[in-house]
ZAMARGU-4260 file (C-alpha; in steps of 0.2 Angstrom, whole numbers, plus 5000, padded with zeros to 4 digits):
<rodrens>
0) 5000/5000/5000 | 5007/5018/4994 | 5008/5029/5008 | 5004/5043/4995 | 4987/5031/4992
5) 4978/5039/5008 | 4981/5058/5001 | 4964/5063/4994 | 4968/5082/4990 | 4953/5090/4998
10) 4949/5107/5006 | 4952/5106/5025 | 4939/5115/5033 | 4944/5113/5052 | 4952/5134/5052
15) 4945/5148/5044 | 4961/5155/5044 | 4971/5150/5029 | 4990/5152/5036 | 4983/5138/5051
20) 4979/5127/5034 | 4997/5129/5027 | 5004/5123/5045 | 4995/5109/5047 | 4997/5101/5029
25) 5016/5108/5031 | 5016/5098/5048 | 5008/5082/5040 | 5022/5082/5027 | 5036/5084/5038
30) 5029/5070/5049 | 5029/5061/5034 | 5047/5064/5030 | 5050/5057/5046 | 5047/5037/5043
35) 5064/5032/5045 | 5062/5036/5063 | 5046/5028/5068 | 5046/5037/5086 | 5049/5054/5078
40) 5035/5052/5064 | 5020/5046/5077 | 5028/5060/5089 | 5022/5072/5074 | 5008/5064/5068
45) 5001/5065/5086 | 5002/5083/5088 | 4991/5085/5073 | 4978/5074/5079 | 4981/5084/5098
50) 4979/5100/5090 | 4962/5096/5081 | 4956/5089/5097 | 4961/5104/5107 | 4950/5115/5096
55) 4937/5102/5096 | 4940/5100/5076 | 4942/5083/5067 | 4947/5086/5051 | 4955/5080/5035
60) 4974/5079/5042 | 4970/5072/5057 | 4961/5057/5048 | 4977/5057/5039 | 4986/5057/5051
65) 4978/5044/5063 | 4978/5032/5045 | 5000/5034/5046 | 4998/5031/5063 | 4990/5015/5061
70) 4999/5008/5048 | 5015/5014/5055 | 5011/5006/5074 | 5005/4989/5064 | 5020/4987/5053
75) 5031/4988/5069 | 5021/4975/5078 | 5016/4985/5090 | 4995/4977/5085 | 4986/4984/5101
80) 4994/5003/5096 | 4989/5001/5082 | 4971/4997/5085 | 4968/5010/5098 | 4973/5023/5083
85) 4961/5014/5071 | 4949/5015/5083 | 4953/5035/5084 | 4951/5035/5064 | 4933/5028/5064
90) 4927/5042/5074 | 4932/5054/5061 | 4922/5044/5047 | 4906/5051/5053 | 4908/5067/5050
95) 4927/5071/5046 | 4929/5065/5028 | 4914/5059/5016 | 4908/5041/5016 | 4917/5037/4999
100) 4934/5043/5006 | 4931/5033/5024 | 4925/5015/5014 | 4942/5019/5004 | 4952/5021/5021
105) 4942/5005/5030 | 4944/4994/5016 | 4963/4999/5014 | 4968/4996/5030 | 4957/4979/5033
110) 4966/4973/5018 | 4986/4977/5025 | 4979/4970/5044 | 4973/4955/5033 | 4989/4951/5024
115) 4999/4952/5039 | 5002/4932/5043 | 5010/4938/5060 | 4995/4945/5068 | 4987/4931/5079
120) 4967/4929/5074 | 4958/4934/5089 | 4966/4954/5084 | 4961/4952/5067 | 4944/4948/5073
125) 4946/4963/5086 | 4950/4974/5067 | 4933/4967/5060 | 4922/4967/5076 | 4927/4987/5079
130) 4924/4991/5061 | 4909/4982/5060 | 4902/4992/5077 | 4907/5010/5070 | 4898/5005/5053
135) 4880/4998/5064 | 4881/5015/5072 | 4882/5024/5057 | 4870/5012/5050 | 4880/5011/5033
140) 4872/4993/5028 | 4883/4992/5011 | 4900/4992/5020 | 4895/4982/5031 | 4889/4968/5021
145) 4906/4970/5011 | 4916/4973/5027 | 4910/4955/5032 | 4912/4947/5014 | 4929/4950/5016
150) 4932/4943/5035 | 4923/4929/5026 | 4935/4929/5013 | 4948/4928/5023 | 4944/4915/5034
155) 4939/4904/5019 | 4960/4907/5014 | 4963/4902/5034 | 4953/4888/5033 | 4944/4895/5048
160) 4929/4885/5043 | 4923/4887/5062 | 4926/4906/5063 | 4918/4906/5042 | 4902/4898/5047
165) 4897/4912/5059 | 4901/4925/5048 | 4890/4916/5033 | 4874/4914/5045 | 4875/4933/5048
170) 4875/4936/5030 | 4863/4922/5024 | 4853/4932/5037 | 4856/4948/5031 | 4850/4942/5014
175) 4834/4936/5020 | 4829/4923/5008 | 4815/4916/5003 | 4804/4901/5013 | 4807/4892/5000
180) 4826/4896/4995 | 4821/4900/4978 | 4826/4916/4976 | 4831/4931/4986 | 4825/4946/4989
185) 4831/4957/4971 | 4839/4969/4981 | 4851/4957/4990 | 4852/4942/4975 | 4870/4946/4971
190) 4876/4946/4988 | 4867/4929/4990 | 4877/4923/4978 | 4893/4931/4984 | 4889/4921/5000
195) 4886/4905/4991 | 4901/4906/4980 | 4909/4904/4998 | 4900/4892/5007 | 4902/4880/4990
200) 4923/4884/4992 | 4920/4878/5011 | 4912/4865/5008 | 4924/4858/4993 | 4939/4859/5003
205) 4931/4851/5017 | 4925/4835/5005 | 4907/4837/5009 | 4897/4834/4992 | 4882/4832/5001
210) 4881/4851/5006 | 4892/4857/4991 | 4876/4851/4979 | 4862/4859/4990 | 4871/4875/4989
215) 4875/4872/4972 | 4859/4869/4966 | 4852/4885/4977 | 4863/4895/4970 | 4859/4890/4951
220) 4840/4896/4955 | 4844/4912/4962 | 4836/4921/4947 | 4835/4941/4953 | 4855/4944/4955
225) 4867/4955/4942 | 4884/4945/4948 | 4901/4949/4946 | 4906/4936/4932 | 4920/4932/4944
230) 4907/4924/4957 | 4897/4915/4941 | 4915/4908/4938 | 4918/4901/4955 | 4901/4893/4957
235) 4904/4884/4940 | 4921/4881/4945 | 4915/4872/4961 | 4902/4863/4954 | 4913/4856/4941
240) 4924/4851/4954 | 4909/4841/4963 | 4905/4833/4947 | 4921/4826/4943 | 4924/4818/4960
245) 4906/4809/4955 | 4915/4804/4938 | 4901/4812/4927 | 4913/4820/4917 | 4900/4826/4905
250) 4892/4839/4918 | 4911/4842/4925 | 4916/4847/4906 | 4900/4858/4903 | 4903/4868/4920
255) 4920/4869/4917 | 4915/4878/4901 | 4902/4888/4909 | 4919/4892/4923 | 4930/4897/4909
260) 4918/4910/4900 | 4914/4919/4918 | 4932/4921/4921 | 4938/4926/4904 | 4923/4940/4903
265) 4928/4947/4922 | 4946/4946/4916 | 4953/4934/4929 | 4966/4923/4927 | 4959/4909/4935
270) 4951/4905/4916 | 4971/4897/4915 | 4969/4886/4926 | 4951/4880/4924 | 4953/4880/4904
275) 4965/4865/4910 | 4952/4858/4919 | 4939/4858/4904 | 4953/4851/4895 | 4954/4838/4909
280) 4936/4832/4909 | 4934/4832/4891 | 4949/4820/4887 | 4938/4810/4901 | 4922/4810/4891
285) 4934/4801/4879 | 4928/4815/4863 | 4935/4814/4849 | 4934/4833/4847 | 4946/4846/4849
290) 4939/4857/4866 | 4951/4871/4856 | 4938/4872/4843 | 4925/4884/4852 | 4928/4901/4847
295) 4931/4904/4867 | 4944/4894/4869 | 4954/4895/4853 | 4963/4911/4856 | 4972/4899/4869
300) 4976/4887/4861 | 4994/4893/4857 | 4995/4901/4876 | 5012/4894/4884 | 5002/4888/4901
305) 4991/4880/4890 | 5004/4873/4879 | 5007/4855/4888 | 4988/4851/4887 | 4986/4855/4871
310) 5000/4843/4868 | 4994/4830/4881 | 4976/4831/4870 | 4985/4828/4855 | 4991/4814/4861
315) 4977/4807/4868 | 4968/4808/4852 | 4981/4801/4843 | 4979/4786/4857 | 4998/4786/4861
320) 5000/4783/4877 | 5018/4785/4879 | 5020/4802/4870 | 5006/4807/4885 | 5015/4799/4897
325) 5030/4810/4892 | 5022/4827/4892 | 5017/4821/4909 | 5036/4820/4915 | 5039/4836/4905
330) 5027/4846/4911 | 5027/4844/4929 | 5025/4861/4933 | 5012/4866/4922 | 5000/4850/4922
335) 5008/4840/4938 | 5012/4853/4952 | 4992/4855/4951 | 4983/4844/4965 | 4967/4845/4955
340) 4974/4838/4941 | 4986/4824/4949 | 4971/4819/4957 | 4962/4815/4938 | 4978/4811/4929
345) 4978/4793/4932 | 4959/4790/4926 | 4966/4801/4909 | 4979/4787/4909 | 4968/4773/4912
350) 4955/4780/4898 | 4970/4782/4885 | 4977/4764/4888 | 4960/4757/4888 | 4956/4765/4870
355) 4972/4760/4864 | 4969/4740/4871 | 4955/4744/4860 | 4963/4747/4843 | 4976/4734/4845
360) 4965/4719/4848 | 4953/4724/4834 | 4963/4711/4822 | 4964/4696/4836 | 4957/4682/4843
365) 4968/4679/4855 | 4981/4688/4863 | 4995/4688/4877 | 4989/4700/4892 | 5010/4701/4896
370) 5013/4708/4877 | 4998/4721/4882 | 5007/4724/4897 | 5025/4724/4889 | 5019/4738/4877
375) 5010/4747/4889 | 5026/4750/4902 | 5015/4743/4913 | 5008/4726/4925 | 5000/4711/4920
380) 4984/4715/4933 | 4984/4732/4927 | 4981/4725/4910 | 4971/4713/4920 | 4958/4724/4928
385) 4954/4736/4911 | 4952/4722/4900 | 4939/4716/4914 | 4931/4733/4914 | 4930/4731/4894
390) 4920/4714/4896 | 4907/4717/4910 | 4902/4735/4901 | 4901/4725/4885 | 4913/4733/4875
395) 4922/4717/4869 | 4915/4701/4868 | 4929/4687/4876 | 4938/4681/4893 | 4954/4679/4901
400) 4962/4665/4898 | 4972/4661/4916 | 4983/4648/4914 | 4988/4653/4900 | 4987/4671/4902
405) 4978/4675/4888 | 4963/4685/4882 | 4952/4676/4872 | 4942/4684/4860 | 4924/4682/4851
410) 4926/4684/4830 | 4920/4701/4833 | 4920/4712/4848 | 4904/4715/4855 | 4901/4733/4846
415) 4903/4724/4829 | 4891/4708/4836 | 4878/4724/4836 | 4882/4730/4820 | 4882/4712/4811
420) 4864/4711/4820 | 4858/4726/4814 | 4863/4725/4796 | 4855/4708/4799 | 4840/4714/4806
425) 4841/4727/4791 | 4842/4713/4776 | 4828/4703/4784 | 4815/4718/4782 | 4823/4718/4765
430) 4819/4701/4760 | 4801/4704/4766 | 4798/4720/4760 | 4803/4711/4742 | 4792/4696/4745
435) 4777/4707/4747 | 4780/4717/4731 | 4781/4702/4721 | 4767/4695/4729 | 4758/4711/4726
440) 4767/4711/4706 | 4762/4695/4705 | 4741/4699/4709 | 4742/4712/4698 | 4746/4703/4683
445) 4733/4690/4685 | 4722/4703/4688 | 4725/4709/4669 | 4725/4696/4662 | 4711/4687/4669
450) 4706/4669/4670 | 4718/4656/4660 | 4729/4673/4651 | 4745/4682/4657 | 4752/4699/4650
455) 4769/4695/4654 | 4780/4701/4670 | 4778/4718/4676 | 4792/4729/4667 | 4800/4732/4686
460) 4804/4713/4687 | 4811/4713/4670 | 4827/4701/4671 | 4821/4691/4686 | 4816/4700/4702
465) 4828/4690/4711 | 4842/4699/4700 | 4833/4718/4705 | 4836/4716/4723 | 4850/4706/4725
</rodrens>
């Protein structure tokens, strides 16, 4: 944070005399001159806010003052200084400065007492808690549902889910829904959704798909809000989380998407990383389509971050599973270093040897499992347990061999048994529907020609009908 980010540049008002107005901006400057000695720069900064106080003034320099003071008494640990000047600093925001400048000042300094890792909870809490009082009394709502959006916020990065919890019921309440959850009232609709984008990142990290789902679905019928894509992005994000860990990877590929476009209109760069993820669950579904053929995603195709996916997709297509496995190893810190992905990448692995057991065994009726396994780079159970996934979802038609170690396979696989049946199903309606026009050709001619005659055969039978529709 600039220390020239809390100048605002407006008239002070606390003298009617204008030389008093130079002395005490002069005196503010100075004391800012003064940061290399701490001591010396509050002992200044003081003074101002003394002299004000003394004329029963609070005014803009003093706000100013009291904002260096804070930051100054925080950044040398000294927390409980630090908050009694803060303190000071919200009793000028009601009348001091105007509300836009004091919501600039509060969110400022909440956001460098939040970043601070030293400070134990409890005082950060304290921050929050005094803020929150000093905005009740001055019965600014706005900030004060923002003000708890961001404690929220930053117990969700803790992983305070204890401390989050009370800070979500106090904002579910503020919300007021509905009886029926449906919807919200319009007013508050996008800051339902703010608060459900956060209870659905609570309830991811802690693993609990039952609550994730209710709140997901909640917040997909909350119809009266104007959201910042960013929050449409997170819920999608989330929700095509829960679905992959559910392996319908269909659902997680079209949330994924949904994800993707939120974040690339709010300008996020979170659309990197879950553009990987839709590349993740569409190589799942086991698509034949390029997912860089959308015009959304195809001015990323060529992005560097992007880069090893694209490859690994490519591979995948081409069914080679050890050029994938190669841009795995390669690629660690792009694919790899993610726990998301890791998590998915031996089911890609497992889907892309199963589609290349697949194409090899296409021109057999008997094959070694070890040679499967030899050319895979991988164990004989492995090779063991897809081919056994292959035959109970009737995708081949055959058995393993074990004392021989052998997969034994039907003429044709199961998928062609189906098409053999259909084309024979096909020819059979053929050879009736052929009966009956000859039957019907046949009527028709006696017909004409009456009793004991003929005319001859009917000119669409001319050569033999036998020789029309063989």
């Amino acid at each position: 944070m600039s220390d020239d980010d809390f100048d605002y540049g407006f008239e002070y008002e606390g003298s009617d005399n204008e030389e008093d107005v130079v002395d005490v901006e002069n005196e503010y400057y100075t004391a800012k001159s003064q940061r290399d000695t701490p001591d010396t720069a509050l002992a200044s900064f003081q003074k101002i806010v003394n002299d004000e106080t003394s004329r029963g003034e609070q005014g803009e320099f003093g706000f100013k003052a009291l904002k260096q003071m804070t930051k100054l008494t925080f950044k040398l640990g000294r927390y409980d200084e630090a908050l009694a000047h803060y303190k000071t600093l919200l009793t000028y925001t009601k009348k001091a400065v105007t509300r836009n400048v004091a919501e600039k000042a509060i969110n400022r300094i909440l956001d460098y007492v939040s970043a601070d890792t030293g400070l134990g909870l409890d005082k950060m809490q304290e921050f929050y808690e005094v803020t929150m009082s000093a905005l009740e009394e001055q019965k600014n709502e706005r900030l004060s549902t923002k003000t708890n959006l961001k404690l929220a916020k930053l117990w969700l990065d803790r992983r305070e889910y204890a401390r989050l919890n009370k800070i979500l019921k106090e904002l579910h309440a503020q919300c007021a829904p509905s009886d029926d959850g449906a919807d919200v009232d319009s007013s508050k609709g996008t800051t339902q959704l703010e608060v459900y984008a956060l209870e659905i990142q609570m309830y991811g990290e802690m693993k609990n798909n039952k609550k994730l789902r209710e709140i997901y679905e909640k917040s997909l019928r909350v119809r009266s809000a104007i959201p910042h894509p960013r929050i449409q992005g997170v819920i999608r994000e989330c929700g095509g989380k829960m679905y992959m860990s559910e392996k319908d990877w269909g659902k997680a590929q079209i949330d994924f998407f949904e994800a993707f476009k939120a974040y690339d209109e709010a300008g996020s760069p979170q659309r990197i990383q879950v553009l990987k993820y839709l590349v993740l669950a569409h190589m799942l579904t086991e698509s034949d389509i390029d997912p860089f053929d959308s015009q959304e995603t195809k001015p990323y195709k060529n992005d560097r971050e992007i880069s090893a996916m694209t490859a690994l997709v490519d591979a995948y297509q081409r069914r080679s599973v050890h050029e994938a496995e190669k841009i795995l190893r390669t690629n660690r810190e792009t694919i790899m270093d993610d726990p998301f992905i890791r998590g998915y990448i031996d089911d890609v692995l497992r889907s892309l040897r199963t589609q290349w057991i697949l194409e090899i065994i296409k021109p057999y009726t008997r094959i070694e499992v070890s040679y499967l396994a030899r050319q895979l780079g991988i164990s004989d159970e492995q090779v063991e347990e897809i081919i056994v996934a292959l035959i109970l979802d009737d995708r081949i038609a055959g058995r393993i061999d074990q004392v021989t170690g052998r997969l034994d396979l039907d003429k044709h696989t199961a998928v062609e048994t189906r098409r053999y049946q259909a084309l024979d199903s096909w020819t059979a309606q053929l050879t009736a529907l052929h009966t009956q026009l000859i039957n019907k050709a046949s009527q028709a001619g006696q017909d004409r020609s009456g009793p004991g005659g003929s005319v001859g055969a009917a000119p669409w039978t001319t050569g033999g009908a036998s020789e029309v529709w063989a």
